[in-house]
LOKOLMI-829059 format. One record per residue (C-alpha): residue number from 1; z, y, x. Coordinates in Angstrom, 2 decimals, padded with zeros to 5 digits, always signed. Layout:
N
NUM | Z | Y | X
...
***
This chain:
198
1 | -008.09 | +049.51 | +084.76
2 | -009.11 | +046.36 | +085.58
3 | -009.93 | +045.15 | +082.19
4 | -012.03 | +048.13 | +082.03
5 | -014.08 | +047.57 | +085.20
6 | -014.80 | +043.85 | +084.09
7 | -015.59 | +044.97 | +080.73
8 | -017.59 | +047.70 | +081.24
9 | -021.94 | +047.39 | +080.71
10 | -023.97 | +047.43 | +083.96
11 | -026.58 | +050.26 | +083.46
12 | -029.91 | +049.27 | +085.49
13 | -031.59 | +052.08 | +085.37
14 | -032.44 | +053.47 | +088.37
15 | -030.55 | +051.10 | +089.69
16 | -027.16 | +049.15 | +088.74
17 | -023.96 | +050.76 | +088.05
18 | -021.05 | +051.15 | +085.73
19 | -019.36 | +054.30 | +084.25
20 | -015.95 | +053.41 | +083.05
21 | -013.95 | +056.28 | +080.85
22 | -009.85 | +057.34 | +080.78
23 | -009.48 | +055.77 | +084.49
24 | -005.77 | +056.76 | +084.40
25 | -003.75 | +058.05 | +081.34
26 | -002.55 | +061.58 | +081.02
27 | +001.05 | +061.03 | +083.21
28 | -001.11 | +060.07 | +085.96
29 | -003.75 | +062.05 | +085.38
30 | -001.52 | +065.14 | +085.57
31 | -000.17 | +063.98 | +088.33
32 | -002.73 | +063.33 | +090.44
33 | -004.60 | +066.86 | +089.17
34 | -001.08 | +068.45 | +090.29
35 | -001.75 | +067.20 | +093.92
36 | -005.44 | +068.20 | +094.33
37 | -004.49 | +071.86 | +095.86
38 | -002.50 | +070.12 | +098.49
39 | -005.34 | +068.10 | +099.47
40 | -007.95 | +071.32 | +099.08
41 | -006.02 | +073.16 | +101.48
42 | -005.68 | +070.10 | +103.94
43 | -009.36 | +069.86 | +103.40
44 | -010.49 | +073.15 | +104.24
45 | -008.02 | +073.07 | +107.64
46 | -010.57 | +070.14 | +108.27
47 | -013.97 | +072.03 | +106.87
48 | -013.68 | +075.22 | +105.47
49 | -017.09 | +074.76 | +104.03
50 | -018.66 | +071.56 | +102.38
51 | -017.16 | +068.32 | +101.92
52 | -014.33 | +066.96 | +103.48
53 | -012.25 | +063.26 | +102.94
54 | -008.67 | +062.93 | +102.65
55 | -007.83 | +059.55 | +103.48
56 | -004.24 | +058.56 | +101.71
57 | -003.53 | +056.09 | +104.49
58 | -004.24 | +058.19 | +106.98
59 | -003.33 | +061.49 | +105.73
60 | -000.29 | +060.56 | +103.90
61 | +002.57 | +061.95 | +105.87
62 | +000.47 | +065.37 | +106.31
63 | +000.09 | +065.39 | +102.40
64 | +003.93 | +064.76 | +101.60
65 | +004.52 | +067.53 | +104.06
66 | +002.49 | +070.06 | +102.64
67 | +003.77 | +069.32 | +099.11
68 | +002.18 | +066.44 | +097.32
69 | +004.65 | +064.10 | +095.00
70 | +005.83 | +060.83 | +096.64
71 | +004.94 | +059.38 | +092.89
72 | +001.49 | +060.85 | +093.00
73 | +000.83 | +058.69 | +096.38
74 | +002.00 | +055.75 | +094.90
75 | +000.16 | +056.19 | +091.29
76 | -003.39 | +056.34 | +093.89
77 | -001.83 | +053.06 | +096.00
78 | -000.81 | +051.02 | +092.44
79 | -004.92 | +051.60 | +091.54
80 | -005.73 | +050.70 | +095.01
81 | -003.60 | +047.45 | +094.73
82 | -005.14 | +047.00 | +091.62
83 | -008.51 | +046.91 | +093.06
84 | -007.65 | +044.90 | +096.02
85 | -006.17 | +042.12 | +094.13
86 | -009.39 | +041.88 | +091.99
87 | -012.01 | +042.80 | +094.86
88 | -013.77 | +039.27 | +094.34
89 | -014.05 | +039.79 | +090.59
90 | -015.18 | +043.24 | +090.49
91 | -017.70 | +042.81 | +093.65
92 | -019.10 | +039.54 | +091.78
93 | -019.35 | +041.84 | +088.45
94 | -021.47 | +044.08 | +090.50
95 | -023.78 | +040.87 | +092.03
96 | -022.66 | +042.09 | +095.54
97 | -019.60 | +038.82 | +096.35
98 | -019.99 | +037.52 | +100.07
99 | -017.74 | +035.12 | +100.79
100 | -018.19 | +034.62 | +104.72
101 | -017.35 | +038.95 | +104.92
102 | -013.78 | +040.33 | +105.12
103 | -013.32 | +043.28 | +102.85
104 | -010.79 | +046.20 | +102.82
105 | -010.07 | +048.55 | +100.31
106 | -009.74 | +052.66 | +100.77
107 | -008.80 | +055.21 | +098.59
108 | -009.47 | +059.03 | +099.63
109 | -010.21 | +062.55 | +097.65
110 | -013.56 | +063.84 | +097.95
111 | -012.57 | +067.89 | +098.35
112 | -016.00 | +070.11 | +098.10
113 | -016.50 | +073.57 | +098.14
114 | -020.13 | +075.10 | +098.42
115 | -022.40 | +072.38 | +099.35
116 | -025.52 | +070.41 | +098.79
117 | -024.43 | +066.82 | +099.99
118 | -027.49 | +064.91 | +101.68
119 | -029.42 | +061.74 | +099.49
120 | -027.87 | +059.08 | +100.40
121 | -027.46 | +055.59 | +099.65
122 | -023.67 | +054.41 | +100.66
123 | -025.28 | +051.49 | +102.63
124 | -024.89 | +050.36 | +106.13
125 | -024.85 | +052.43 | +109.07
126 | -021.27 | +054.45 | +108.98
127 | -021.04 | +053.92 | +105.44
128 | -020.65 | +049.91 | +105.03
129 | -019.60 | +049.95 | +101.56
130 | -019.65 | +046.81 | +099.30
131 | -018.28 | +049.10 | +096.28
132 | -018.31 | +052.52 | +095.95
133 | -015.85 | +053.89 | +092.44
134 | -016.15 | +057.68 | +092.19
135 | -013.99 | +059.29 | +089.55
136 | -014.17 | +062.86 | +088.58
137 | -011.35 | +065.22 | +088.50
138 | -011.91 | +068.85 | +088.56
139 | -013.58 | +071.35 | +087.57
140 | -013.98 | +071.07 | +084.32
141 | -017.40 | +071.48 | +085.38
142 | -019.26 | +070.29 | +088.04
143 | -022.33 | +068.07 | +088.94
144 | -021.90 | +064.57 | +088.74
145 | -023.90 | +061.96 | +090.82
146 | -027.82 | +062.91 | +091.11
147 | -029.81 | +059.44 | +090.88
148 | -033.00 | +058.98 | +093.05
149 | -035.48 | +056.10 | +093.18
150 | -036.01 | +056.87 | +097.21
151 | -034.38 | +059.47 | +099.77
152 | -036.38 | +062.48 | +098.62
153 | -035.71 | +065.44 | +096.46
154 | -038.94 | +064.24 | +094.68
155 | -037.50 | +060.56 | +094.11
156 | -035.15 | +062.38 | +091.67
157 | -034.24 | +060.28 | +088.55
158 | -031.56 | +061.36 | +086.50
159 | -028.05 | +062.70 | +086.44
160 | -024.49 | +061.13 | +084.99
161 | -022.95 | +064.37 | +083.60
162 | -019.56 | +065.35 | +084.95
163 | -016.85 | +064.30 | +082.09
164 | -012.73 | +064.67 | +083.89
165 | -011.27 | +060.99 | +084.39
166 | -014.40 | +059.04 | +084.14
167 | -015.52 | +056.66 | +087.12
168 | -019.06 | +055.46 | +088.54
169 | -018.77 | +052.65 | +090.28
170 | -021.85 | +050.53 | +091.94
171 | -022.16 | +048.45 | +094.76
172 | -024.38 | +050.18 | +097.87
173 | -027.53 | +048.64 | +098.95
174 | -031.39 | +050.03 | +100.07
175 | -031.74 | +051.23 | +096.91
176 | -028.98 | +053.35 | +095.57
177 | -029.82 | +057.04 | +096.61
178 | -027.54 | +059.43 | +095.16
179 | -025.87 | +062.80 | +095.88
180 | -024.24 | +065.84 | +094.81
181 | -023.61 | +069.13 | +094.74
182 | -021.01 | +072.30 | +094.08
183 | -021.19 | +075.79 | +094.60
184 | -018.99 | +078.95 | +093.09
185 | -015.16 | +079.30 | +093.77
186 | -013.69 | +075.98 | +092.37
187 | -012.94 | +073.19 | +093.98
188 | -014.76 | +070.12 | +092.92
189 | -012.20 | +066.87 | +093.42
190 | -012.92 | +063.62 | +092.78
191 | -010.74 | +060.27 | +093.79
192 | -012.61 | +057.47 | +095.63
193 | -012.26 | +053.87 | +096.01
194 | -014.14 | +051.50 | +098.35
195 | -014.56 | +048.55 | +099.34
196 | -015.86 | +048.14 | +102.85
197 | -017.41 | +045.44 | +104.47
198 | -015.51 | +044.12 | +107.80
***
C-alpha cells in the first residue's frame, strides 16, 4: 500500500490530492466488506440517521461482540501500522511534514445512511487532520467526494466518482472543501485513515 501512496500522481486541481486504486486485495477486501453490517448496526445505535464514526480503537471490543472477525480488526490495524510507520514519507509526499508536531494515526468506518454531509474542509477546529485517506467500500454505488473551490454550494468544482476499493487521500488545509452525500436504503461505508496533528 505504501508503494502505492508514494507512487501515486498528485492531482492539483481544485486542489492537491491523490486517488490510489485496489487499496487491499480481494481476501481483505472480503473481509473487511463482511464486517461493514456489524459496524452499520453499531452505527445506527449511535445515529439512526446520517453519518456516524466507528472508531476501531475505541469501538473494538463492542465490534467483536456484536460479530465482527478478530482477523478483520487486525487486516484494518496492519494498514494502520502501515501508515504509521511511513507517516513522515507520505505527509512529505503530500507537502504537509512538520517536524516540531506530534502526529497520531486513526482508523474508523464512515457508516451513512440518508444524509447531505456539510462542506467542509478537514482543517483545524475539531478536525486537526494532517492527512485525511478515504477509501470506498459499499454500495456499489454511491457519491464520492464533491470538490469545492470555497464553502458554498456555488464553489462546487467537480466530483471523484465512487469506484469499490479505491482511496482519496489529501492533506487538510483552508482550501480543501469537500463533502458528500447518500440517500435510498443502502448503506454507504467507507474506511478512513488519519493522521492528526497533536
Amino acid at each position: 500500500m505504501i508503494k502505492q501512496i508514494l507512487d501515486a500522481t498528485v492531482i492539483t486541481d481544485p486542489w492537491n490530492y491523490l486517488i490510489i486504486e485496489n487499496v487491499f486485495n480481494q481476501q481483505e477486501l472480503t473481509s473487511i466488506k463482511d464486517a461493514i453490517p456489524v459496524a452499520a448496526a453499531l452505527a445506527k445505535s449511535v445515529r439512526p440517521v446520517g453519518s456516524a464514526s466507528i472508531d476501531f480503537k475505541l469501538h473494538n471490543a463492542e465490534l467483536l461482540a456484536a460479530g465482527m472477525k478478530i482477523e478483520t480488526l487486525n487486516i484494518i490495524y496492519d494498514k494502520t501500522e502501515i501508515i504509521s510507520n511511513n507517516y513522515i514519507s507520505i505527509l512529505k509526499k503530500l507537502n504537509n511534514y512538520d517536524s516540531a508536531k506530534e502526529y497520531k494515526i486513526t482508523s474508523q468506518f464512515s457508516i451513512t445512511h440518508n444524509i447531505w454531509y456539510q462542506i467542509h474542509s478537514d482543517y483545524l477546529g475539531s478536525y486537526n487532520k494532517a492527512m485525511t485517506f478515504v477509501v470506498y467500500l459499499t454500495p456499489d454505488d454511491s457519491t464520492g467526494t464533491i470538490l469545492y473551490t470555497g464553502d458554498q454550494k456555488e464553489d462546487f468544482h467537480s466530483i471523484i466518482p465512487w469506484k469499490l476499493n479505491t482511496g482519496m487521500m489529501f492533506a487538510p488545509n483552508e482550501h480543501t472543501w469537500h463533502n458528500f452525500f447518500h440517500y435510498g436504503d443502502t448503506t454507504r461505508a467507507t474506511l478512513n485513515f488519519y493522521i492528526k496533528q497533536e
